[in-house]
TILOTI-994906 format. One record per residue (C-alpha): x, y, z; residue in three letters. Coordinates in steps of 0.02 Angstrom, whole numbers, plus 32768, in hexadecimal, padded with zeros to 4 digits. Layout:
XYZALA ...
This chain:
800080008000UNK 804980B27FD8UNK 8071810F8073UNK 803481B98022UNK 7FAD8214806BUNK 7F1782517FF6UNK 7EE782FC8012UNK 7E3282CF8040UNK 7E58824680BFUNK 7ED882DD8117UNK 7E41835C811EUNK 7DD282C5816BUNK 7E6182C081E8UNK 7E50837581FDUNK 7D9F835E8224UNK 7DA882E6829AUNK 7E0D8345830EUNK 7DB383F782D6UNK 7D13838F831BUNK 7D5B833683C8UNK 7DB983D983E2UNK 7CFA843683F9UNK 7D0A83D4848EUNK 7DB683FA84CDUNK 7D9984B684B0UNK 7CFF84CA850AUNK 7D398462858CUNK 7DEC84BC8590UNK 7DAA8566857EUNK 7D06857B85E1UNK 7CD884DF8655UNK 7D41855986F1UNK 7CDD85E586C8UNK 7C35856486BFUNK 7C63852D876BUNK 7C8C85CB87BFUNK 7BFF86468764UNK 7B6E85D38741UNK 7B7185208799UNK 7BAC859F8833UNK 7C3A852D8879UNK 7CD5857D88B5UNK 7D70858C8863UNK 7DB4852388E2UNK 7D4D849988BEUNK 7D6B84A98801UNK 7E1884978824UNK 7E1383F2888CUNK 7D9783A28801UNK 7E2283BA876FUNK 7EC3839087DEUNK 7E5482F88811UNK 7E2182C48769UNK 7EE882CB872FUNK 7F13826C87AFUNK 7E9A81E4877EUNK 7ED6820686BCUNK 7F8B81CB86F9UNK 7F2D81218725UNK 7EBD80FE867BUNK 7F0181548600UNK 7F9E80F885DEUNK 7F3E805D85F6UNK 7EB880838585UNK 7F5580A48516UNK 7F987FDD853EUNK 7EF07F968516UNK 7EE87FF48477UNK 7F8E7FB48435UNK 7F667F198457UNK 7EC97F1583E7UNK 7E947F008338UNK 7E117EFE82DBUNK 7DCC7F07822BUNK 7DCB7FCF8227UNK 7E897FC0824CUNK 7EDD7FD882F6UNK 7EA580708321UNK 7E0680B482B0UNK 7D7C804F82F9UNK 7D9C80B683A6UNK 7D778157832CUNK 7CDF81098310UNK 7C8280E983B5UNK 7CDF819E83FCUNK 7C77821F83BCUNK 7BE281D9841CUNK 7C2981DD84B8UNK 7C75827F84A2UNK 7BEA82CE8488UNK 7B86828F850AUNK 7C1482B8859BUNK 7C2483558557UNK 7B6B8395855DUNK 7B598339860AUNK 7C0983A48640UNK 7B97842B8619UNK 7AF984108664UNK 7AD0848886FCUNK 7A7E842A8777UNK 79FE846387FEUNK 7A40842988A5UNK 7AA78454893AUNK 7B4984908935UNK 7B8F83EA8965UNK 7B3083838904UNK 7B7184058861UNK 7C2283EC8891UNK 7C178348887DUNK 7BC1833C87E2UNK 7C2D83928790UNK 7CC4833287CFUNK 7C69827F8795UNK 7C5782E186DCUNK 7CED832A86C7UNK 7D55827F8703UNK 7CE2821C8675UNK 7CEA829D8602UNK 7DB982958604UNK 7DAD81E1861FUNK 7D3581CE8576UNK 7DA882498526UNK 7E4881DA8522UNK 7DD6815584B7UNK 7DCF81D7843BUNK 7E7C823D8440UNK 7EE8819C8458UNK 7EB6815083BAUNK 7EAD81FE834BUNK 7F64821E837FUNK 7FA3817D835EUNK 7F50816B82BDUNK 7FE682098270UNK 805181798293UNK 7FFD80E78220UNK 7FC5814D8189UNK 806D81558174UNK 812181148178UNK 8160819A8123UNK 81A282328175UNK 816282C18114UNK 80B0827080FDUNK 80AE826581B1UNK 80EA831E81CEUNK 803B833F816DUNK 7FD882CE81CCUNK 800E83248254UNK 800C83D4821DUNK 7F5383A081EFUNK 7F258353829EUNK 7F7783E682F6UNK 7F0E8461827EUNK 7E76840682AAUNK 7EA1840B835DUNK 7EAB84C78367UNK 7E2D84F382F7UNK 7DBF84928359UNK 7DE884F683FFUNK 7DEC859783AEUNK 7D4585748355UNK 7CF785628412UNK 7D4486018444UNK 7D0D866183A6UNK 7C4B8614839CUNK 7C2B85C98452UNK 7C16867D84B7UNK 7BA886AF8416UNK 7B35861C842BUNK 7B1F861384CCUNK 7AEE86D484CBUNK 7A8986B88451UNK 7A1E862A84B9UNK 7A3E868D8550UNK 799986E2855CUNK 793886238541UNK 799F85D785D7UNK 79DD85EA8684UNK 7A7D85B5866AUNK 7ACD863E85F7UNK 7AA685C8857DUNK 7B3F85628585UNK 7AE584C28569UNK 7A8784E484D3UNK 7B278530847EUNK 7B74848C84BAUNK 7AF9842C8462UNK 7B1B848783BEUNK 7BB8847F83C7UNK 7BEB83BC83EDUNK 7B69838D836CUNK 7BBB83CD82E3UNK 7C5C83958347UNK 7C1882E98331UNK 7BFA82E0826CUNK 7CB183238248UNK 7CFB828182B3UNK 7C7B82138256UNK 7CB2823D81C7UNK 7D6E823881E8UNK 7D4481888223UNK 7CF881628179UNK 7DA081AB8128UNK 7E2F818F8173UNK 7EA380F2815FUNK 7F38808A81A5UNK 7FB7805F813EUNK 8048802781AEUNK 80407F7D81E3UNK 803F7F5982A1UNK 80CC7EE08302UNK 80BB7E358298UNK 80D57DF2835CUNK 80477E0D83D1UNK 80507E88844EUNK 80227E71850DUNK 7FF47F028574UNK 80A77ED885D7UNK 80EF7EF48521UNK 80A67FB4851CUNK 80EB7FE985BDUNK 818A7F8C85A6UNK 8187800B84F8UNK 815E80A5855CUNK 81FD808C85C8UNK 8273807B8533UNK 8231813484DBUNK 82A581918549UNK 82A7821E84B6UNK 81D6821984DFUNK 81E7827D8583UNK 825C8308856EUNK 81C1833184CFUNK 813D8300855DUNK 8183837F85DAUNK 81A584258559UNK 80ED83E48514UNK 80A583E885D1UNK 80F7849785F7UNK 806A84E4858BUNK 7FFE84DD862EUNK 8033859A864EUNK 7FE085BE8592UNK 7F5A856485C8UNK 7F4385BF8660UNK 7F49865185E7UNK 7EC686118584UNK 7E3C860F8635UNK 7E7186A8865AUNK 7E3786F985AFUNK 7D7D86F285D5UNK 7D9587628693UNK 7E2887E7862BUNK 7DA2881485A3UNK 7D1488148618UNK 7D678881869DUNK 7E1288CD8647UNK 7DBD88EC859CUNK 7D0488FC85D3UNK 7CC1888A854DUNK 7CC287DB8560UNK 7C9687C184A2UNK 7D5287EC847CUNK 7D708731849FUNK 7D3886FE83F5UNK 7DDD875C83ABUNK 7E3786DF840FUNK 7DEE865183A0UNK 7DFC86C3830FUNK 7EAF86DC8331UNK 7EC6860D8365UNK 7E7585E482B0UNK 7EE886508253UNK 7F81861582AFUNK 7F4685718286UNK 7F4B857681DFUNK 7FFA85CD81C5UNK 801D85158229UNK 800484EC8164UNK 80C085248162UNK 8107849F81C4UNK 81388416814FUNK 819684AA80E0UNK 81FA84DB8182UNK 8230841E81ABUNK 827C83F28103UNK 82FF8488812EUNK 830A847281F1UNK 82ED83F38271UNK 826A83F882ECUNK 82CF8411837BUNK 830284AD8339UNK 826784EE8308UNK 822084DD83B7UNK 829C85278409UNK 828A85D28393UNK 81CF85D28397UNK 81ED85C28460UNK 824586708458UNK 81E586B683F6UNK 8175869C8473UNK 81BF86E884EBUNK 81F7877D8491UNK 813E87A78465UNK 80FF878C8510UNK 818A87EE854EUNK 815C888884D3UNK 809A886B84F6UNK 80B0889285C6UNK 8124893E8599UNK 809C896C8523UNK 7FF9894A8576UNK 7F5E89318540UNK 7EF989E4850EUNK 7F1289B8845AUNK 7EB989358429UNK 7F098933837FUNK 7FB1891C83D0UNK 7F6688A28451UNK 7F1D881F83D8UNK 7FA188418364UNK 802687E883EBUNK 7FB187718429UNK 7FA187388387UNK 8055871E8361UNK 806F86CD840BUNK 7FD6865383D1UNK 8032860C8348UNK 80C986098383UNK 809185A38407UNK 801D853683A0UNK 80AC850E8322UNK 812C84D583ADUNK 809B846683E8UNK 80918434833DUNK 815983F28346UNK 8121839583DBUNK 80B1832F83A3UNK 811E831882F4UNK 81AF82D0838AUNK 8140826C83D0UNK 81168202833FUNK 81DE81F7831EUNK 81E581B383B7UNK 8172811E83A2UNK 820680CA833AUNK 828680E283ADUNK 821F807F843AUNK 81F97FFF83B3UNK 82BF7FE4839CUNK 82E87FCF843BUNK 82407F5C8478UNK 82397F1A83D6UNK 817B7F3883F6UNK 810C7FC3837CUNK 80A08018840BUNK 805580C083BEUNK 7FBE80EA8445UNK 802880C984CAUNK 809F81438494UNK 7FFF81C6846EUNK 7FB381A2850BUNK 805182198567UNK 8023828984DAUNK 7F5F8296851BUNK 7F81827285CFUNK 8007831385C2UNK 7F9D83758571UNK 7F09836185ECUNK 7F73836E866FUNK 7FC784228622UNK 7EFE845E860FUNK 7EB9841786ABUNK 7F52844F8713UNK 7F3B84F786BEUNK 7E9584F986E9UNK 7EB284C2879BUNK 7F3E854E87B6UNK 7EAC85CC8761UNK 7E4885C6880BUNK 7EE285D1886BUNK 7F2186698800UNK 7E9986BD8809UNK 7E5D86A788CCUNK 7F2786D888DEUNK 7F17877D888DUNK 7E7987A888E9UNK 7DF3878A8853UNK 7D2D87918884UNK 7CC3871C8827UNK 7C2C876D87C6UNK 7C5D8814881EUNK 7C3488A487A7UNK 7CDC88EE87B5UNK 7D8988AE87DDUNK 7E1889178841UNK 7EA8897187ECUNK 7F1588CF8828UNK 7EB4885587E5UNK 7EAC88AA873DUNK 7F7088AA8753UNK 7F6F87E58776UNK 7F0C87BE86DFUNK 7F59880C8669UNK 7FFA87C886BCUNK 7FB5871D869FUNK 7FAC872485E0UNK 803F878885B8UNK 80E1876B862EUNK 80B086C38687UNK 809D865885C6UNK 814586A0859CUNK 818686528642UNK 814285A485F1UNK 819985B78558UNK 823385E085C5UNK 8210853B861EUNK 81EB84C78577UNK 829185018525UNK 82ED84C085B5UNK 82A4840C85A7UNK 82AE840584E7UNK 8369843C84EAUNK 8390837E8535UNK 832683228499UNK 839D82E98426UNK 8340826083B6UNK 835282C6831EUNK 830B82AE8262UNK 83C2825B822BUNK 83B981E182CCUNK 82F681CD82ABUNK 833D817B81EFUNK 83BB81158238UNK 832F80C58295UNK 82BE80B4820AUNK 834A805881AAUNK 837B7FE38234UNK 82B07FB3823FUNK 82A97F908194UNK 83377F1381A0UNK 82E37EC28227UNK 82447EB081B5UNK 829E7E7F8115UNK 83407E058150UNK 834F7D768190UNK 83C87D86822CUNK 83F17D2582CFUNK 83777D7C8361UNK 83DC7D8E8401UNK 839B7D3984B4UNK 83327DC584CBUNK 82DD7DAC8431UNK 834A7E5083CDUNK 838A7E43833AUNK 84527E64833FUNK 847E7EE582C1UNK 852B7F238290UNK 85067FC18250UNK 84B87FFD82E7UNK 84DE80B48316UNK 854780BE83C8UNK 84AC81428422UNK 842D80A083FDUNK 849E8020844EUNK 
């Protein structure tokens, strides 16, 4: 089978994550603010619920991730899971959403039990879309534009629910005593659920799995041997002081800017930035990843540095930086995820075991973790700089810490992120090497070792 990806099977791809992503941005952007300003639970509370559920994500998600490479089916190893998603998605996400009449106590609790299955449904879905970039494909560049295409879809999807969510629900407001959050919900993770339906129908796997069987000891004993996975998994996790960023966006244009509807520029800005993502596979036929990360990391800072001198009375300026910050942010994540599916090979050389979703799962387990710490640290942040919920008006100190919290404290992130990148070293020329030395295994007959290896000459010293 040709290892080249048509166009329309990548845009399926697109939509599959432009769809699940509905989920992730509503979740991401506005279940704190749900909590706090309409459910009525205290920041506090919020807080415990997501460090909670992330605790609980360390347990399953990885282990969903085992089971899953494990399994096959006729779909393929990973596409049936893309089938039965989009259902439960969609019903987690509207129950999420769903502002119950009770006591305080009883509310705090039911939004802990929805949250934790909402994350825990979630997996089902991201695992298998993430580790399908890495069996369209063998080929590097064709998986550069799977991923370029997942990561598109992935952003779009969360800027689309910053850009049309606060207009729905304002537009069901009046019909509804809950701002209308659940009716714009409901619009929203409909359409959420045709676009993964149809990247179900659409998307294939082309690269065969392990032609030995693979125990759920197998996928851990994988995991262990990707030491090039964590350094990615740590400058990946550091976004949680973006994402902290990205909470705090809905209280600086309701109280710094005095109109809340200024966070649909946000998605505006996160759709744009997604697109110039488009550039990505140009950039890594001249550079390596590495590289590229570590630039779009200072560029990060640099913008975020000029944004706090310059302030925010001029909008123009304001979105203007914002936006630049967006996409270099969103293209660095971009390089992560392009890492991670390099990585997947080095594992298999070493365990001599293909294990994709276990590999992904650190992916979606890390990024839940960088949101739903973010979103912990959001109540914290804001009961630390003194911030009233639904209080008409803030003080001059809070409007100080807010608009600290999306300019200076993401550049601190970036900071952070460069640091664990530097030590990655599993670059595109070692990456070939181990696509080489896994074809020999595949194609020649040699001698496996005790430990079931095959012994190879031409091994490079830094895989010994």
């Amino acid at each position: 089978m040709t290892m080249k990806i048509p166009g329309k099977e990548l845009w399926s791809y697109f939509g599959y994550g432009l769809g699940q992503c509905f989920s992730f941005g509503l979740v991401g952007s506005f279940i704190n603010f749900f909590y706090t300003d309409v459910l009525g639970i205290s920041a506090l509370a919020a807080s415990t619920i997501f460090l909670i559920a992330r605790a609980w994500d360390a347990v399953h998600d990885p282990f969903i991730a085992s089971i899953m490479d494990t399994m096959n089916s006729r779909f393929g190893k990973f596409r049936h899971f893309m089938l039965i998603a989009p259902l439960l998605i969609t019903a987690m996400t509207l129950a999420s959403f769903y502002n119950i009449d009770a006591a305080t106590s009883t509310k705090i609790i039911y939004a802990g039990v929805t949250y934790i299955l909402w994350g825990t449904l979630y997996a089902i879905s991201d695992i298998p879309f993430w580790s399908m970039s890495s069996v369209m494909s063998s080929e590097p560049r064709e998986r550069t534009k799977a991923v370029t295409a997942a990561v598109l879809g992935v952003n779009a999807g969360i800027a689309s629910a910053n850009i049309f969510f606060p207009k729905l629900a304002e537009f069901f407001a009046p019909h509804s005593s809950d701002h209308g959050y659940f009716l714009a919900v409901l619009v929203m993770v409909i359409i959420g659920m045709l676009l993964m339906i149809n990247g179900f129908i659409n998307v294939k796997e082309r690269v065969p799995p392990s032609a030995e069987k693979v125990t759920i000891r197998d996928t851990f004993r994988n995991l262990r041997q990707n030491k090039s996975l964590f350094f990615v998994l740590a400058a990946f996790f550091f976004c949680v002081l973006h994402n902290i960023a990205n909470g705090i966006y809905v209280y600086f244009f309701i109280y710094n800017m005095h109109d809340g509807g200024l966070q649909a520029v946000i998605g505006i800005i996160g759709i744009v930035a997604a697109l110039a993502c488009l550039l990505a596979p140009v950039l890594t036929k001249r550079y390596q990843k590495r590289t590229l990360f570590i630039v779009l990391c200072l560029l990060d800072i640099f913008v975020r540095v000029i944004l706090w001198f310059t302030g925010y009375q001029n909008l123009t300026v304001l979105f203007v930086l914002l936006g630049l910050s967006a996409l270099f942010v969103m293209m660095s994540n971009l390089f992560t995820a392009a890492m991670i599916v390099d990585t997947i090979e080095y594992a298999e050389y070493h365990s001599g075991k293909r294990c994709a979703a276990i590999t992904f799962s650190g992916q979606t387990f890390t990024g839940k973790m960088s949101v739903a710490v973010g979103g912990g640290l959001i109540g914290i942040y804001l009961t630390a700089i003194g911030y009233v919920p639904q209080a008409a008006s803030q003080t001059e100190s809070v409007l100080n810490g807010l608009f600290f919290g999306i300019s200076l404290l993401p550049a601190v992130g970036s900071l952070i992120r460069i640091g664990f990148i530097w030590f990655f070293d599993f670059t595109e020329d070692k990456h070939a090497d181990v696509r080489r030395l896994l074809e020999q295994r595949r194609t020649e007959s040699t001698r496996p070792d005790q430990d079931g290896m095959i012994e190879d000459d031409s091994e490079p010293a830094y895989l010994r």
